[in-house]
Backbone as JSON, one array per atom type, in Angstrom:
{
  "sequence": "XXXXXXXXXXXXXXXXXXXXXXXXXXXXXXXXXXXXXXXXXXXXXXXXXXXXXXXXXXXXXXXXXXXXXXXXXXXXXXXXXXXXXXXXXXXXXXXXXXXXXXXXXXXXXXXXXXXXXXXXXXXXXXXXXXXXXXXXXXXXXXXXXXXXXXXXXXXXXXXXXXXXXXXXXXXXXXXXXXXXXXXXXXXXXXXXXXXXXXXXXXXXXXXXXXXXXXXXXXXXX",
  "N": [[43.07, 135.02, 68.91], [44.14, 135.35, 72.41], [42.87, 137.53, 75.35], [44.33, 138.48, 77.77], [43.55, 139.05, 80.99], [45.18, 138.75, 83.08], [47.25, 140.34, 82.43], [45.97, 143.08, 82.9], [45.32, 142.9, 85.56], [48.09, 143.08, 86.56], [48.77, 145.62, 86.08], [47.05, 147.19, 87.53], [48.27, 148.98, 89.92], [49.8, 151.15, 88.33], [47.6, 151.92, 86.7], [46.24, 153.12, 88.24], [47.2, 154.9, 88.88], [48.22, 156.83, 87.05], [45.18, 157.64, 86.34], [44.9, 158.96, 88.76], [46.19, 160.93, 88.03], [45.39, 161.89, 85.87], [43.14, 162.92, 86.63], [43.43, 165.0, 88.61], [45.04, 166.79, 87.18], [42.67, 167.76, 85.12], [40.73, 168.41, 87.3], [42.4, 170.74, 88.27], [43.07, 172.42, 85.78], [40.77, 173.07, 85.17], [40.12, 174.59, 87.69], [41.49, 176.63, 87.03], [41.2, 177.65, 84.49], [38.77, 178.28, 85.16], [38.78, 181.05, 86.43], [40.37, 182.14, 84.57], [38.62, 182.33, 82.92], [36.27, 183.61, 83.6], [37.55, 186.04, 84.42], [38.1, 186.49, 80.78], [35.48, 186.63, 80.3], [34.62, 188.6, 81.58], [35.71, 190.7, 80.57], [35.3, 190.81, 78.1], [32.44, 191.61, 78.3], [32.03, 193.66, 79.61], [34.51, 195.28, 79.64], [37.14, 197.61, 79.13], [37.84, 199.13, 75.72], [40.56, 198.11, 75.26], [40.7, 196.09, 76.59], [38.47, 194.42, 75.75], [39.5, 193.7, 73.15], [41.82, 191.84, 73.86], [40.94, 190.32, 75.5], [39.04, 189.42, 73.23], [41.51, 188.32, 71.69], [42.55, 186.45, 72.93], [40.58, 184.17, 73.34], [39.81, 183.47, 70.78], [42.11, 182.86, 70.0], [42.84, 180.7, 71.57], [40.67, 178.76, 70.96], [40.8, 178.44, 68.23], [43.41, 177.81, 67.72], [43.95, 173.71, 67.33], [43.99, 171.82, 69.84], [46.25, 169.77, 70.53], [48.42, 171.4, 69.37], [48.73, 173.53, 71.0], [49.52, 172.28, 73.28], [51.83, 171.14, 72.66], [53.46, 173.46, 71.69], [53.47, 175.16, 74.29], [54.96, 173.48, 75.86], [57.35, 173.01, 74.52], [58.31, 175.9, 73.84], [57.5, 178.02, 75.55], [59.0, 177.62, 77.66], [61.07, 178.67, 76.85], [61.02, 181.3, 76.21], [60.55, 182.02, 78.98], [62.42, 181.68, 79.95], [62.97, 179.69, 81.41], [63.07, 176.5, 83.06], [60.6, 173.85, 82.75], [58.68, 171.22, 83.86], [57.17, 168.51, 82.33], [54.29, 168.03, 83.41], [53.66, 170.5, 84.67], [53.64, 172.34, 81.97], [51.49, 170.86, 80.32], [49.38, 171.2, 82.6], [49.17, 173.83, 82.69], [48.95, 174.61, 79.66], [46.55, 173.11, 79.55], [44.31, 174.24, 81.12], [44.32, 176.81, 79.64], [43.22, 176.44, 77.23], [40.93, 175.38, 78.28], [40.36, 177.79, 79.94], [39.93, 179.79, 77.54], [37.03, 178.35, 76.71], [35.54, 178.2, 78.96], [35.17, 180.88, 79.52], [33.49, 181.61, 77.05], [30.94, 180.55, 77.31], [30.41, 181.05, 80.03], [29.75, 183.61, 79.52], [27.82, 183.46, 77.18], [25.96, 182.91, 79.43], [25.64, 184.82, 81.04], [24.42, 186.21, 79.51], [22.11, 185.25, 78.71], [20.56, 185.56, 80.98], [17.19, 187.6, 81.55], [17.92, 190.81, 80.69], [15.54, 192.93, 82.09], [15.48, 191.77, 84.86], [17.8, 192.72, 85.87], [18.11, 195.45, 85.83], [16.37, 195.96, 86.93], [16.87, 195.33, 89.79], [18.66, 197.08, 89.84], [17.19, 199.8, 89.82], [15.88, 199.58, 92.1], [17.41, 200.15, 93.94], [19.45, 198.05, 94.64], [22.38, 197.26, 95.82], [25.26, 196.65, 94.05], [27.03, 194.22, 93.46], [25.16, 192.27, 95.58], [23.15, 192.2, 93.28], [24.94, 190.52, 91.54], [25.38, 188.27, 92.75], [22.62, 187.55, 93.67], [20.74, 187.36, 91.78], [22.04, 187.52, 89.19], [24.09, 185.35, 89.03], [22.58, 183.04, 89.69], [20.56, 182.44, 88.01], [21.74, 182.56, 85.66], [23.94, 180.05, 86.23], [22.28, 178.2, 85.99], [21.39, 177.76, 82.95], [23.82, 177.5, 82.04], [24.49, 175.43, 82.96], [24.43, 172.59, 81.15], [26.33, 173.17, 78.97], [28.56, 173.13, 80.53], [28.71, 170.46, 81.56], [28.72, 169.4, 79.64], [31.68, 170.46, 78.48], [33.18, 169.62, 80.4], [33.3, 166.95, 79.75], [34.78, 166.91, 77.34], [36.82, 168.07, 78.18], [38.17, 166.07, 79.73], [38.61, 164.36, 77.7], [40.84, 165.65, 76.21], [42.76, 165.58, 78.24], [44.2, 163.11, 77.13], [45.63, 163.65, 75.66], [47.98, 164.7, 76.72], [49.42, 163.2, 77.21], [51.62, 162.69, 74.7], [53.6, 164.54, 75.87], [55.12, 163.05, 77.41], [53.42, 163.37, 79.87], [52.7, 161.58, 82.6], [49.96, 160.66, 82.78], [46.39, 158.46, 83.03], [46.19, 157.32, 79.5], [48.85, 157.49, 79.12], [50.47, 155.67, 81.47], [49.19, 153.11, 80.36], [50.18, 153.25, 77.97], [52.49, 152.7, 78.29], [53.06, 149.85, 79.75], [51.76, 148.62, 78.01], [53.33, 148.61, 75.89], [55.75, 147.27, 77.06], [54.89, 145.08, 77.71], [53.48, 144.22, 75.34], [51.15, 143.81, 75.04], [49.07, 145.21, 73.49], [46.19, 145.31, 72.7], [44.06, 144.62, 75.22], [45.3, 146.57, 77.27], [44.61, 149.12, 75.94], [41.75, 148.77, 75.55], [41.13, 148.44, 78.11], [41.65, 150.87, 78.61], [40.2, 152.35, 77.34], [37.46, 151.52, 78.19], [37.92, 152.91, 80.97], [38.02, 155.38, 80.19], [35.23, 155.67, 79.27], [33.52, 155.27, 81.56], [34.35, 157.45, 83.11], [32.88, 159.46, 81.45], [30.87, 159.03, 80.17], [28.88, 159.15, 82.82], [28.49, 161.43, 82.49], [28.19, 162.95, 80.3], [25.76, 162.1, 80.14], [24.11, 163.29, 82.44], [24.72, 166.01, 81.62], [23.19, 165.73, 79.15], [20.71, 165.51, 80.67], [19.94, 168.12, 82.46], [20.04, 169.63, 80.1], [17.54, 168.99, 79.19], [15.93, 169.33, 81.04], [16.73, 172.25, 81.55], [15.16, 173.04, 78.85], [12.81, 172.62, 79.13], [12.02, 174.43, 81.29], [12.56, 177.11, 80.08], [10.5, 176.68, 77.86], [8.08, 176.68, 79.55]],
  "CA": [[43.73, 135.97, 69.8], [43.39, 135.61, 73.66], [42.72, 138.32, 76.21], [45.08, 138.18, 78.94], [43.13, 139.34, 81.94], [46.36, 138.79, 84.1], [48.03, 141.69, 82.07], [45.29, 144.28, 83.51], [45.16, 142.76, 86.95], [48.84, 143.57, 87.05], [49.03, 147.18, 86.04], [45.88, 148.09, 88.22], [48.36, 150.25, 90.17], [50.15, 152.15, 87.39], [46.87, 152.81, 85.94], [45.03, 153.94, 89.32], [48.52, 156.51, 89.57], [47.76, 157.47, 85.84], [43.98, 158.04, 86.44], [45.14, 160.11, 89.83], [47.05, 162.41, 87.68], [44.46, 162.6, 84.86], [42.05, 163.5, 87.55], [44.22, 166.19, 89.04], [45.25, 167.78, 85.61], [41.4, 167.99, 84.65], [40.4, 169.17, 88.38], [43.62, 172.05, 88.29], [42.86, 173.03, 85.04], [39.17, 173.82, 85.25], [39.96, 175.58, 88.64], [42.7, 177.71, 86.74], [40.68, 178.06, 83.34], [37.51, 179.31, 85.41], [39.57, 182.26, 86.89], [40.63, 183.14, 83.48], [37.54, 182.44, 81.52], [35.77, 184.83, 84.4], [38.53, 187.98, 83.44], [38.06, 187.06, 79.69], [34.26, 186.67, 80.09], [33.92, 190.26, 82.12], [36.32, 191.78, 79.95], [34.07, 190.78, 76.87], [31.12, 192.05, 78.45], [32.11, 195.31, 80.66], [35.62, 196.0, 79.55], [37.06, 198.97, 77.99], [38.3, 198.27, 73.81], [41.83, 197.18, 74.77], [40.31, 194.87, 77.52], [37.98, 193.57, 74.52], [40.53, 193.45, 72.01], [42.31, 191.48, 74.25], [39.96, 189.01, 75.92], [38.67, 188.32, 72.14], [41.77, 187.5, 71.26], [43.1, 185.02, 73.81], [39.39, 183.41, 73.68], [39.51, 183.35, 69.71], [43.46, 181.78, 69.49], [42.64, 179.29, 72.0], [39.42, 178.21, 70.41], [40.89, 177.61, 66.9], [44.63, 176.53, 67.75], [44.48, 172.9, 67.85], [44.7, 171.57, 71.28], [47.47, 169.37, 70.45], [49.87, 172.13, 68.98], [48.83, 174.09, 72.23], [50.18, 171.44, 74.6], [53.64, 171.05, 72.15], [54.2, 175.1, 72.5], [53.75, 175.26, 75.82], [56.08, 172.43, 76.48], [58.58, 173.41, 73.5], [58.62, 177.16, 73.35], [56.76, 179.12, 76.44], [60.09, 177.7, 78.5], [62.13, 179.19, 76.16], [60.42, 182.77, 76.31], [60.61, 182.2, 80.24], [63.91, 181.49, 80.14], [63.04, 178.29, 83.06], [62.56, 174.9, 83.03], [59.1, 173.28, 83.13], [58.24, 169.83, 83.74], [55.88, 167.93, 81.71], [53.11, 167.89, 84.12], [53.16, 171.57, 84.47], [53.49, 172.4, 80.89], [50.5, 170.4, 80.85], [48.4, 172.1, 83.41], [49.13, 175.15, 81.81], [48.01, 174.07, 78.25], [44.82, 172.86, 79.73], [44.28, 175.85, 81.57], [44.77, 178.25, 78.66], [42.53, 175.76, 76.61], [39.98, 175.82, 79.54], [39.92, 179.01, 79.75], [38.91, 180.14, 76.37], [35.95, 177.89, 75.92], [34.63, 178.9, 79.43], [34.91, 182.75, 78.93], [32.13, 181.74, 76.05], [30.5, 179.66, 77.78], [30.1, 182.21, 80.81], [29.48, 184.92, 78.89], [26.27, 183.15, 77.05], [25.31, 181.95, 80.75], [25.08, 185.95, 81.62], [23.93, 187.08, 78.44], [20.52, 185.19, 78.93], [19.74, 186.32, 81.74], [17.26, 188.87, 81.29], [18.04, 191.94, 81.34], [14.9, 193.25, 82.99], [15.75, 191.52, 85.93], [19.75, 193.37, 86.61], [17.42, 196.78, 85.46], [14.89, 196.08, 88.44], [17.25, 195.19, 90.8], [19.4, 198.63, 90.25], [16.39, 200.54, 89.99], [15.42, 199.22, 93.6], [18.91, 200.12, 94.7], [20.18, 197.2, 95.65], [24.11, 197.29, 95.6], [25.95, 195.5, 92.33], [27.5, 192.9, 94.31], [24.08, 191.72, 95.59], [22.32, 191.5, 92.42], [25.49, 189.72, 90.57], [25.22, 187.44, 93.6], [21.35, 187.11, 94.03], [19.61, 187.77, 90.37], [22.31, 187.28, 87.67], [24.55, 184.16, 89.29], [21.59, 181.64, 89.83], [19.67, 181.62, 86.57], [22.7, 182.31, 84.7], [24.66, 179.17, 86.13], [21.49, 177.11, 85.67], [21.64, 177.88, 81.96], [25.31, 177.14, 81.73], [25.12, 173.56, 83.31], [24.51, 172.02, 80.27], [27.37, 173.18, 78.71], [30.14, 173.25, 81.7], [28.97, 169.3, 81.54], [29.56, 168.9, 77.89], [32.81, 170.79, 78.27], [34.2, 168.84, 81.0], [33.85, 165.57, 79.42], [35.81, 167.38, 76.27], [38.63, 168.33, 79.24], [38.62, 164.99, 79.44], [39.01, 163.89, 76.23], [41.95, 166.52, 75.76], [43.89, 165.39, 78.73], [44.91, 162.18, 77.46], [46.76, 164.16, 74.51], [49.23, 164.84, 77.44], [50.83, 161.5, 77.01], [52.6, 162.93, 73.65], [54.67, 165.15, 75.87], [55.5, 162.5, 78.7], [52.63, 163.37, 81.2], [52.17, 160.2, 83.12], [48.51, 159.88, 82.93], [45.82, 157.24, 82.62], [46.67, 156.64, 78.59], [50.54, 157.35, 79.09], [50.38, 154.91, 82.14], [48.49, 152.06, 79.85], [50.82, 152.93, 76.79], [54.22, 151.7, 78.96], [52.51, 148.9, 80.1], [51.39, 147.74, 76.64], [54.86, 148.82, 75.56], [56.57, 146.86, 77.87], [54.28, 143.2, 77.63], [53.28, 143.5, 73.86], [49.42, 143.08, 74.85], [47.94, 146.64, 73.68], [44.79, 145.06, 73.19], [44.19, 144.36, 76.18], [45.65, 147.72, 77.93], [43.94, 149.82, 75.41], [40.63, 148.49, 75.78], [40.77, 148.87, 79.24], [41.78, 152.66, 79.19], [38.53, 153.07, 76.72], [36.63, 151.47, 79.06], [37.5, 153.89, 82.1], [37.27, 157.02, 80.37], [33.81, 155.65, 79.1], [32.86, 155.03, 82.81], [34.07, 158.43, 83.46], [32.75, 160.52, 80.67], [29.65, 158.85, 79.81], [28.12, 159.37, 83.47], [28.88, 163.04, 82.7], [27.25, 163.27, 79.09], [24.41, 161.79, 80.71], [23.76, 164.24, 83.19], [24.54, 167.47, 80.49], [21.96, 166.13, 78.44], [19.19, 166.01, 81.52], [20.4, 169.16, 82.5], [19.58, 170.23, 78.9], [15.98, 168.81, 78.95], [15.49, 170.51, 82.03], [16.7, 173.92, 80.76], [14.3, 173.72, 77.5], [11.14, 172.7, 79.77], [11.83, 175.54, 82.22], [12.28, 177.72, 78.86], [9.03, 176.17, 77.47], [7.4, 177.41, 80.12]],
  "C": [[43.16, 135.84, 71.2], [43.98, 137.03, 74.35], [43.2, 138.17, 77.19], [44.34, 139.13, 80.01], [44.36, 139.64, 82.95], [47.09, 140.45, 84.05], [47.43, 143.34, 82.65], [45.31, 144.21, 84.8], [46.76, 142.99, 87.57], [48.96, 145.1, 87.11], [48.1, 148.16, 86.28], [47.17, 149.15, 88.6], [49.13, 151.31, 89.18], [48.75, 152.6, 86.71], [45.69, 153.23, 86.96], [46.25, 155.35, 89.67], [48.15, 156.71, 88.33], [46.18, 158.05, 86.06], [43.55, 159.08, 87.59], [45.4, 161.32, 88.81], [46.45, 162.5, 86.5], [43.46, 163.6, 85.55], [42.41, 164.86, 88.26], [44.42, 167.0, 88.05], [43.93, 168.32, 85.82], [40.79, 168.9, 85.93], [41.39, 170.71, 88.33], [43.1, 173.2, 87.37], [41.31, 173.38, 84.7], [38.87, 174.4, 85.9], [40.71, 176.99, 87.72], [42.01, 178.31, 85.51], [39.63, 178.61, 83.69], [37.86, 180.59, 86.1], [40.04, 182.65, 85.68], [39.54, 182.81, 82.34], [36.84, 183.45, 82.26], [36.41, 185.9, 83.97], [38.26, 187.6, 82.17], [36.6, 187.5, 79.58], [33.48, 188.59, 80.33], [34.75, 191.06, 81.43], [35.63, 192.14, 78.73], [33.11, 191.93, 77.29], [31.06, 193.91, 79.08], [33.48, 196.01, 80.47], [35.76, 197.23, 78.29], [37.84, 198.42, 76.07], [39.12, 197.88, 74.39], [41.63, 196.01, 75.17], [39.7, 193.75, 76.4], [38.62, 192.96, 73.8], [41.28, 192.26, 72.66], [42.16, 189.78, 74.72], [39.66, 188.72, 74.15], [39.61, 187.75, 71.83], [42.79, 186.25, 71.6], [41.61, 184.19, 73.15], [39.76, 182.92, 71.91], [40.9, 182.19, 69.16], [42.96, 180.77, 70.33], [41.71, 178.33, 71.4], [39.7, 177.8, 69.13], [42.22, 177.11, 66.72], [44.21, 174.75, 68.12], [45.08, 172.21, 69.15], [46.1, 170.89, 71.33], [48.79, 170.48, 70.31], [49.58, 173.2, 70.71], [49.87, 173.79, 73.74], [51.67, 171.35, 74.42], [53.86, 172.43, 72.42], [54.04, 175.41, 73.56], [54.86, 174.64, 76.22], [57.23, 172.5, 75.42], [59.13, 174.77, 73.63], [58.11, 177.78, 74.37], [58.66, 178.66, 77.61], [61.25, 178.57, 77.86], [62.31, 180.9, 76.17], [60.93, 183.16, 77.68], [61.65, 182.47, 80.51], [64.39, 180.55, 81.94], [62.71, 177.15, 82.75], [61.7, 174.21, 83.72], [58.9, 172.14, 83.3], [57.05, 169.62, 82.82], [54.73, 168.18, 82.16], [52.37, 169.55, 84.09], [52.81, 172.43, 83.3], [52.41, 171.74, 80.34], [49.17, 170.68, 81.41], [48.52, 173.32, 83.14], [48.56, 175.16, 80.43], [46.74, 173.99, 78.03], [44.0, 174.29, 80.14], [43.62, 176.8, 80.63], [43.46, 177.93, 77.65], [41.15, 175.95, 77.03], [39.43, 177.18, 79.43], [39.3, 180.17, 78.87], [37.77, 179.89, 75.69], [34.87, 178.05, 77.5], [34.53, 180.07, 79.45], [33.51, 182.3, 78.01], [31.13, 181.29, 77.03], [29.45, 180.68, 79.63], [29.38, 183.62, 80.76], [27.61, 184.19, 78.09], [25.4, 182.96, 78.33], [24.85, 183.57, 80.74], [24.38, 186.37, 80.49], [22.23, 186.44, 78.19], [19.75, 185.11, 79.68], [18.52, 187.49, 81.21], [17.56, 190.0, 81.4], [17.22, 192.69, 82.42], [15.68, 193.4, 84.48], [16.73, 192.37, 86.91], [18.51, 195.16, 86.1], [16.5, 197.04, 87.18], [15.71, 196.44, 89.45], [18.05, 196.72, 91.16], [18.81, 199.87, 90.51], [15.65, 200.74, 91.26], [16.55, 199.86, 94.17], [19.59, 199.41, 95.25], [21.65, 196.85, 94.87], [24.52, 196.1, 94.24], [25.92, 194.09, 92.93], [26.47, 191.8, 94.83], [23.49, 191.5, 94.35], [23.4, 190.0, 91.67], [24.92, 188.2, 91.95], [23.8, 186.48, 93.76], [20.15, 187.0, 92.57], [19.98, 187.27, 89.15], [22.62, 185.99, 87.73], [23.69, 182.67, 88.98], [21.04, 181.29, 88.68], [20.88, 181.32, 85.36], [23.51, 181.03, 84.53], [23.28, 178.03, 85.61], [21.09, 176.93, 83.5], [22.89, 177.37, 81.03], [25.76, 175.77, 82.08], [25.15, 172.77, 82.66], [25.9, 172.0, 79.5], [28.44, 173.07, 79.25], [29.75, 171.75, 81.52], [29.72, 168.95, 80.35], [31.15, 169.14, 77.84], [33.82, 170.2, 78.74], [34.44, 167.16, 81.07], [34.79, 166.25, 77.98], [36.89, 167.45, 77.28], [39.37, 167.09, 79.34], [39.37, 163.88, 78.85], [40.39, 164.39, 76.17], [42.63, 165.91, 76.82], [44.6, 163.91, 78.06], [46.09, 162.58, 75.84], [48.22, 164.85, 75.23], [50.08, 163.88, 77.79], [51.88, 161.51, 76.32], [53.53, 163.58, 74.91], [55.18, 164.39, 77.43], [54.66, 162.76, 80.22], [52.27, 161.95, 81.75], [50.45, 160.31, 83.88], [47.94, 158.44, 82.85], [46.42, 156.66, 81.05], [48.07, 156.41, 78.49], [51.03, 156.0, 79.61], [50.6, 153.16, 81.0], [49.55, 151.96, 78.47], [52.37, 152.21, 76.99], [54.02, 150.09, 79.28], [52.42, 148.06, 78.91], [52.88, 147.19, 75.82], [55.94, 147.76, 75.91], [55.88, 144.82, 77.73], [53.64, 143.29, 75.9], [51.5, 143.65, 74.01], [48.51, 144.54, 74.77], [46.75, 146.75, 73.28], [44.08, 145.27, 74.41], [44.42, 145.84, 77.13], [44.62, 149.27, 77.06], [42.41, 150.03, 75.67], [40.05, 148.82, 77.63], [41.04, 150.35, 79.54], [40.5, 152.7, 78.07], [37.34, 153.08, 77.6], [36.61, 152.44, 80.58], [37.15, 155.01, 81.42], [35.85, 157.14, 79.89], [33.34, 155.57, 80.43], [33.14, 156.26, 83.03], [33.44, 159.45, 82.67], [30.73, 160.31, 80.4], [28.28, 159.55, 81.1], [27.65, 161.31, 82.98], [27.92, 163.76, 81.77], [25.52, 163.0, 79.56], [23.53, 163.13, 81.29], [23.41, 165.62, 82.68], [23.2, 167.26, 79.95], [20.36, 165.98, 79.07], [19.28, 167.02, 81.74], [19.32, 170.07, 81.21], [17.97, 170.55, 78.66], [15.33, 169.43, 79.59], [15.37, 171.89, 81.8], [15.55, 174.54, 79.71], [13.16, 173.44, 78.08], [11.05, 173.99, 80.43], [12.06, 177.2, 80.83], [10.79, 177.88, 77.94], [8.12, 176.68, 78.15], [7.44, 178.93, 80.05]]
}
């Protein structure tokens, strides 16, 4: 079996416009999923029961639906509810989103929850305004706790976007699967979409798990 090199050096640009619009998905949906993992996270923590009831159980369906069937009802059945017509892409960035959003709510919520308490006790007992402590006391140790995991998570985002090919998202694997489709050589096209999202994912895992080492020395201490 040979390796046609030619076959990748043609469909650099379909798979630098696929790897745009993986990169965009994944960027969108981690802006859009940290605005609703923040409301489920503070609803967990400070809301009243329905708020609870509520936030657990967005956080709890997203977390054990199946990302795949997530991405097909969005893009099968949420237009249908709407009563509008969605494109792929956005059906898509909504999926992720929703996905997103239920595994940082946890994720957020452990970050504040080991804080110590002390600390948010001192600071109110000093009087210094909410807004300042969340800002100056809880934010900093809490995100430095949480960087381990927001890495881990966003090579999983990763992972999950290229399951937006099933519903016609023209990403990086969608891109590489027309291509293959189209010349026969999905050796060749395959191998080279493993190899980018290993160049992008691996730097990433890397970093989580210094991150990590860091966290349990400054713990250790």
């Amino acid at each position: 079996m040979d390796f046609d090199l030619h076959v990748i050096e043609n469909g650099i640009p379909l798979l630098m416009k696929g790897l745009i619009t993986t990169i965009w998905v994944c960027g969108a949906s981690l802006g859009i999923g940290t605005v609703l993992g923040s409301v489920a996270c503070l609803s967990k923590l400070y809301g009243n029961r329905q708020q609870r009831l509520l936030a657990n159980a967005y956080v709890n369906l997203f977390r054990t639906v199946p990302e795949l069937v997530v991405i097909f009802w969005v893009y099968s059945c949420l237009p249908l509810f709407l009563n509008v017509r969605l494109s792929a892409p956005i059906c898509g960035l909504v999926a992720m989103s929703l996905y997103a959003g239920a595994y940082l709510a946890e994720i957020f919520r452990a970050g504040i929850l080991a804080v110590p308490r002390g600390q948010t006790e001192a600071g109110l007992a000093l009087g210094i305004p909410t807004l300042h402590i969340w800002r100056a006391i809880i934010i900093p140790p809490a995100l430095r706790r949480m960087a381990p995991a927001l890495m881990g998570f966003l090579t999983e985002l990763i992972k999950v976007s290229a399951l937006l090919s099933t519903i016609a998202v023209g990403d990086l694997f969608y891109e590489a699967s027309l291509i293959a489709a189209e010349t026969f050589r999905y050796v060749e096209m395959i191998s080279v979409v493993a190899v980018i999202y290993f160049i992008m994912i691996f730097p990433l895992s890397m970093i989580a798990r210094y991150k990590e080492r860091r966290l349990r020395a400054e713990i250790g201490h």
